[in-house]
N, C-alpha and C positions, 0 to 999 in steps of 0.2 A: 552569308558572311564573306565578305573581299577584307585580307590581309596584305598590307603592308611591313614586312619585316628587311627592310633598307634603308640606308641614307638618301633620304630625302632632299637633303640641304645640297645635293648635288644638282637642283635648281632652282630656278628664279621663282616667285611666289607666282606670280601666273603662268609658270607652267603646272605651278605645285595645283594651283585653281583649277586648270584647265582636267589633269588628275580627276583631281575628286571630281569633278563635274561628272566624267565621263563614267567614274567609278559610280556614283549616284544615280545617273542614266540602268547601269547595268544593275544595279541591286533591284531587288523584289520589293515593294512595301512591305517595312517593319524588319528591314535588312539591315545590317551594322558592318562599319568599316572597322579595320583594327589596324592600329600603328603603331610599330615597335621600329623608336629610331632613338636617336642624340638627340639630346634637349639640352636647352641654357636655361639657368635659372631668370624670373621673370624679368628681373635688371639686369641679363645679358652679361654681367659680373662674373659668370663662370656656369659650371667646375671649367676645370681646366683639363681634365681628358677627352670629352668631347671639340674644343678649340683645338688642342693641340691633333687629333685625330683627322679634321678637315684640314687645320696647315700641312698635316705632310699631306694628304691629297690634291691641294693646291700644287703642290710643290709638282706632284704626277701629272698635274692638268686636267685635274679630273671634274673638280669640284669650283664651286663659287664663291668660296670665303660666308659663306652666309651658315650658321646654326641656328634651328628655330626654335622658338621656346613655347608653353604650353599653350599662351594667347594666341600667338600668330598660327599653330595651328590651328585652331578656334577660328580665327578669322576665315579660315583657309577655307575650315569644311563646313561654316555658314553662309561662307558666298559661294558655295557649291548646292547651297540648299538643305543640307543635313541640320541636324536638332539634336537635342540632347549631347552636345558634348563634353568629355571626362577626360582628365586625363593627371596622370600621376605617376612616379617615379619606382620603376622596375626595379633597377641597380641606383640606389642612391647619388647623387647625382653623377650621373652617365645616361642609360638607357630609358626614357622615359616610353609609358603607354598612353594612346590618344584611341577612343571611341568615340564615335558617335553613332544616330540610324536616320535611316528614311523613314516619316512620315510614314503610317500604313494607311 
């Protein structure tokens, strides 16, 4: 198991690739990623804690204005090569979880 428990959206989706890539590299066959971050609903429409959480990090220069939602991580960790992706809503919309595994 490799855990992700941060804001992700603090980069561009191909660094976000680049990640998993490398995180899939290091897993064992039959190994799962876990990701506990900020999710937008799939129309991008909100909530609005997660938004308003990366504008004030914008605001610090931290972040990239970008929130990603349960597809785009999906994209993220199929073009990294993982399978079976899941993901679903920890804190109602705020904290979303994203699994996936490696292929054993």
């Amino acid at each position: 198991l490799i855990s992700f428990i941060t804001p992700l959206q603090g980069y561009l989706p191909e660094d976000e690739i680049k990640i998993f890539t490398h995180t899939f590299e290091a897993l064992e066959p039959g190994g799962t990623i876990l990701i506990i971050d900020f999710m937008l609903q799939e129309d991008k429409t909100g909530p609005l804690d997660p938004a308003l959480m990366n504008l004030q990090m914008i605001r610090n220069g931290r972040y990239t204005g970008r929130v990603n939602t349960g597809a785009d991580f999906e994209d993220f960790l199929t073009s990294a090569g993982f399978k079976d992706v899941d993901y679903w809503w920890l804190l109602p919309h705020q904290l979303g979880v994203i699994t996936a595994k490696k292929s054993s």
